[in-house]
VMD Tcl script that builds the backbone (N, CA, C; Angstrom):
set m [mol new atoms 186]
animate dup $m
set s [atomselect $m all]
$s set {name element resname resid chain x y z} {
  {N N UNK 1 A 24.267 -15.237 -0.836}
  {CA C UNK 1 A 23.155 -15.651 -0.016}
  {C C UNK 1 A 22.124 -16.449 -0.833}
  {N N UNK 2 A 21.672 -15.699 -1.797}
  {CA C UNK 2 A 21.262 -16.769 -2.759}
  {C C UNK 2 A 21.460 -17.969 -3.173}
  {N N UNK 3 A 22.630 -17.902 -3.650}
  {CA C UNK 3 A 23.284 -19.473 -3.953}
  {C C UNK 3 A 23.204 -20.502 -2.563}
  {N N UNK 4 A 23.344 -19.907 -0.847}
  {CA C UNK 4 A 23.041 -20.788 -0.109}
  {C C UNK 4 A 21.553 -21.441 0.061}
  {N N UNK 5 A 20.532 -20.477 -0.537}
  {CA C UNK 5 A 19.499 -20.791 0.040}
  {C C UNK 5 A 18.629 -21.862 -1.102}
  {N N UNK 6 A 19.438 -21.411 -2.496}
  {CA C UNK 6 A 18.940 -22.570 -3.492}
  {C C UNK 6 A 19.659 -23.625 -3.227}
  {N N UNK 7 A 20.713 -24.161 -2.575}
  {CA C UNK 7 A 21.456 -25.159 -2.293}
  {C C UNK 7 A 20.729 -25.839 -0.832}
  {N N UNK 8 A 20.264 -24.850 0.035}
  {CA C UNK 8 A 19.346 -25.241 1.116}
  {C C UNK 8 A 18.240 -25.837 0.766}
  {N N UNK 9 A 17.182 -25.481 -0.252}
  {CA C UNK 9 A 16.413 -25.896 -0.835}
  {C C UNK 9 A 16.285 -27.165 -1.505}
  {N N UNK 10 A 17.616 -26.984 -2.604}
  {CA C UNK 10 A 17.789 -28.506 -2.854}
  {C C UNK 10 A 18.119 -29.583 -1.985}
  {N N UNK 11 A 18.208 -29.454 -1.015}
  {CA C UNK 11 A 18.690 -30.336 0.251}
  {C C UNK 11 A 17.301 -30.841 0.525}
  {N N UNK 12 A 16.391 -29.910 1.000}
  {CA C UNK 12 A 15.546 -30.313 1.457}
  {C C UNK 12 A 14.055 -31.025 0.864}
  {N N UNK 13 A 14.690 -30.609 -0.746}
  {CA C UNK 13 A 13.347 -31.110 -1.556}
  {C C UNK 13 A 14.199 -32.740 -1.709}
  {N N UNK 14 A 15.710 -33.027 -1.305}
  {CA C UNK 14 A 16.822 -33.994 -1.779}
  {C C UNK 14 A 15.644 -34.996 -0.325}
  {N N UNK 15 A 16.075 -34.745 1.084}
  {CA C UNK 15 A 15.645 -35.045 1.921}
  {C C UNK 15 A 14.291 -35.466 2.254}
  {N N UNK 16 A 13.338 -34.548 1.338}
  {CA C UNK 16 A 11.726 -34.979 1.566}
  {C C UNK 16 A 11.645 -36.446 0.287}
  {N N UNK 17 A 12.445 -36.493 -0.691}
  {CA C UNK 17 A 12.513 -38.173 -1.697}
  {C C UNK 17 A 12.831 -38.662 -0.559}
  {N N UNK 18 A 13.937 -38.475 -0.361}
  {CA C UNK 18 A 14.593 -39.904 0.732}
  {C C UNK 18 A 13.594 -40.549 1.913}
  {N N UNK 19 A 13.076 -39.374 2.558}
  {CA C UNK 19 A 12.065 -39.810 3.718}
  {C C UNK 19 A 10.632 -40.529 2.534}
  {N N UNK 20 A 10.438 -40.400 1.982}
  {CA C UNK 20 A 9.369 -41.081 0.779}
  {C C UNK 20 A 9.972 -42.362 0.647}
  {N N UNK 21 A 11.426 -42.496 0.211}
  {CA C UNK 21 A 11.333 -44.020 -0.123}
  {C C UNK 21 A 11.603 -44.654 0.911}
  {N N UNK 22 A 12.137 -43.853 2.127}
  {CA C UNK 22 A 12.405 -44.634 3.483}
  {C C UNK 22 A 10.621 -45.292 3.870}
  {N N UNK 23 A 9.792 -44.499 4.614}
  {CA C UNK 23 A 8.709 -44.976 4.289}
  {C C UNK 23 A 7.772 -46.245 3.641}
  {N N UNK 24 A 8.457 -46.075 2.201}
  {CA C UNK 24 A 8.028 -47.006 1.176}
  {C C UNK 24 A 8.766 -48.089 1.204}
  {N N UNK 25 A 9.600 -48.056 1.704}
  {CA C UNK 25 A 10.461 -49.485 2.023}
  {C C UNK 25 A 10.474 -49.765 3.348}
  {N N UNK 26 A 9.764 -49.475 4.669}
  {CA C UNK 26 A 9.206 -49.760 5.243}
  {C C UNK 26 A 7.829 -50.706 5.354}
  {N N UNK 27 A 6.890 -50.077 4.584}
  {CA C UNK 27 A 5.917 -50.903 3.929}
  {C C UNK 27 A 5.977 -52.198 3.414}
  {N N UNK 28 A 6.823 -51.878 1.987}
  {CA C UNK 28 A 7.318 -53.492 1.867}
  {C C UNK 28 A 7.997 -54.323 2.650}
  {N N UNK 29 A 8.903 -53.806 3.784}
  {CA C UNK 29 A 9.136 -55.038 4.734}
  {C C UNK 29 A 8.078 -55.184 5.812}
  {N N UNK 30 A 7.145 -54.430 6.153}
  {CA C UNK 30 A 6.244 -55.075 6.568}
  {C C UNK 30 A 5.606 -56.339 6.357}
  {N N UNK 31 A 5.380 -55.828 4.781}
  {CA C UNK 31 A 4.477 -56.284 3.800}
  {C C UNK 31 A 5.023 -58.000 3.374}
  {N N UNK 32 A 6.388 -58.159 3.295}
  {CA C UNK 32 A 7.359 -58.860 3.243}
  {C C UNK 32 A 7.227 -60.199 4.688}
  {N N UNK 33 A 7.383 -59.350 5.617}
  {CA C UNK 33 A 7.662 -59.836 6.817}
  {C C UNK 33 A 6.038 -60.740 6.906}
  {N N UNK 34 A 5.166 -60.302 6.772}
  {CA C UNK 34 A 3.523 -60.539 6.619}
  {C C UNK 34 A 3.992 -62.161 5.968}
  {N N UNK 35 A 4.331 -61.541 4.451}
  {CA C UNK 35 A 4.321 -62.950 3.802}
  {C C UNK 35 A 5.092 -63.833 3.973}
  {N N UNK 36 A 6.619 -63.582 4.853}
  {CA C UNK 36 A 7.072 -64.849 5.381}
  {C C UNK 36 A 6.186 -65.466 5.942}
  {N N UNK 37 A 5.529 -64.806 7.134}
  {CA C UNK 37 A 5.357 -65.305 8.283}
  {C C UNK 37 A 3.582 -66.096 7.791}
  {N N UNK 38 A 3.381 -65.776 7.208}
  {CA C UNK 38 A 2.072 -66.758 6.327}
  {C C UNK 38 A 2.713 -67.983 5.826}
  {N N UNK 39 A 4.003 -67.968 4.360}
  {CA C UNK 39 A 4.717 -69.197 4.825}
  {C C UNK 39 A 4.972 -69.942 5.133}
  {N N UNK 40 A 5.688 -69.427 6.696}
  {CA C UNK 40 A 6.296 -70.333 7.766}
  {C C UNK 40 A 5.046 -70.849 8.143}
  {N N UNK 41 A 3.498 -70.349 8.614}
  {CA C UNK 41 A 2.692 -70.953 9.135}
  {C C UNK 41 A 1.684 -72.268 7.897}
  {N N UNK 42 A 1.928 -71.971 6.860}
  {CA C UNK 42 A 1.832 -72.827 5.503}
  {C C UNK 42 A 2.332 -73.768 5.870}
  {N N UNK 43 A 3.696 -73.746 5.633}
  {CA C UNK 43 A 4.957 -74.777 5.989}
  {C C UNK 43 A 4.684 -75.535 7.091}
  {N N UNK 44 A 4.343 -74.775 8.746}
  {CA C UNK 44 A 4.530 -75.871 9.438}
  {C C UNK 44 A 3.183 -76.861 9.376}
  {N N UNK 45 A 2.318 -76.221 8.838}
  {CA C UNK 45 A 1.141 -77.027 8.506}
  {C C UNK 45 A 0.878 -77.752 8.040}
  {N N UNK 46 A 1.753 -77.861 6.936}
  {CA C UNK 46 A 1.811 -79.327 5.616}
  {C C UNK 46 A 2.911 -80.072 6.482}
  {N N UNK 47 A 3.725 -79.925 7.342}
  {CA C UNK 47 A 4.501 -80.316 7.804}
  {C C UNK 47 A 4.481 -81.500 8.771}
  {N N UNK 48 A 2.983 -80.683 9.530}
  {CA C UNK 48 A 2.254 -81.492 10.567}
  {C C UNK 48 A 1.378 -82.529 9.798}
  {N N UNK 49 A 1.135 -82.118 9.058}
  {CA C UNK 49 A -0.257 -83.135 8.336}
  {C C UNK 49 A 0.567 -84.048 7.735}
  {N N UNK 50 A 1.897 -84.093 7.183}
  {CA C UNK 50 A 2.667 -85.435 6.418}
  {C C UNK 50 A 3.287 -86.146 7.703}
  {N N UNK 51 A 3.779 -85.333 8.672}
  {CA C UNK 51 A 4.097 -86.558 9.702}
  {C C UNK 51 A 3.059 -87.238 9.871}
  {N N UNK 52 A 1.539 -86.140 10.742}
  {CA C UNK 52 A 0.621 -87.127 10.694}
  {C C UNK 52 A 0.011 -88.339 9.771}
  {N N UNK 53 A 0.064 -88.341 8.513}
  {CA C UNK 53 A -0.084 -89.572 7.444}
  {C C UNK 53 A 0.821 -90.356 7.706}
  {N N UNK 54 A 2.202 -90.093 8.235}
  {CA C UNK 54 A 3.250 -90.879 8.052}
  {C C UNK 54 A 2.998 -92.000 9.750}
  {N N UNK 55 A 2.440 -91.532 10.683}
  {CA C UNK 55 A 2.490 -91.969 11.402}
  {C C UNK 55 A 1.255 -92.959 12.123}
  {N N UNK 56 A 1.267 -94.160 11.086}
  {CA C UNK 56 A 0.277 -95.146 11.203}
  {C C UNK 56 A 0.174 -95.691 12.922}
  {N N UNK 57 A -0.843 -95.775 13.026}
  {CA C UNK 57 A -1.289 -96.398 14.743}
  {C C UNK 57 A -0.902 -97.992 14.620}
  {N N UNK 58 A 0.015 -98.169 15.104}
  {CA C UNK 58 A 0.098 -99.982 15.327}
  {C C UNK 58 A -1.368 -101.017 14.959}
  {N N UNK 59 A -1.459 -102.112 14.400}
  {CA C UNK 59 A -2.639 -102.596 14.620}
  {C C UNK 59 A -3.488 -103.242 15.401}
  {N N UNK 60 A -2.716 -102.918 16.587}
  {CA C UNK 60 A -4.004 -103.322 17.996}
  {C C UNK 60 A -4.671 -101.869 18.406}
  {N N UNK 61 A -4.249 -100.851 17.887}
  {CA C UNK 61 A -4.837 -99.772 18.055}
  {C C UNK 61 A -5.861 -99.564 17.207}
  {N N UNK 62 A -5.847 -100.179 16.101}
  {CA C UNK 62 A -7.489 -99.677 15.012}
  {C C UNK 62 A -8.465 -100.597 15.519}
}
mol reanalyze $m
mol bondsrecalc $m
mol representation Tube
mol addrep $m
């Protein structure tokens, strides 16, 4: 009985790490997901502003 309940034990002190790094690697893909998505909105921004330079108005328009 003993031997089950120190083997129960270790399970569950095994189980309370795992839920810790589950957690914690949750976070970082948050955290992750955050900084794509800053990025992508970086990106389409310089993106917009070089077409816009690129796209001179004819000269009956100035």
């Amino acid at each position: 009985m003993e031997k089950l309940e120190s083997h129960l034990a270790h399970l569950e002190h095994q189980v309370e790490q795992l839920n810790g790094v589950i957690i914690e690697q949750g976070r970082l893909l948050d955290r992750l997901k955050k900084e794509v998505q800053r990025q992508s909105t970086a990106m389409q921004t310089m993106e917009l502003e070089r077409v816009k330079s690129n796209n001179q108005k004819p000269p009956h328009y100035q």
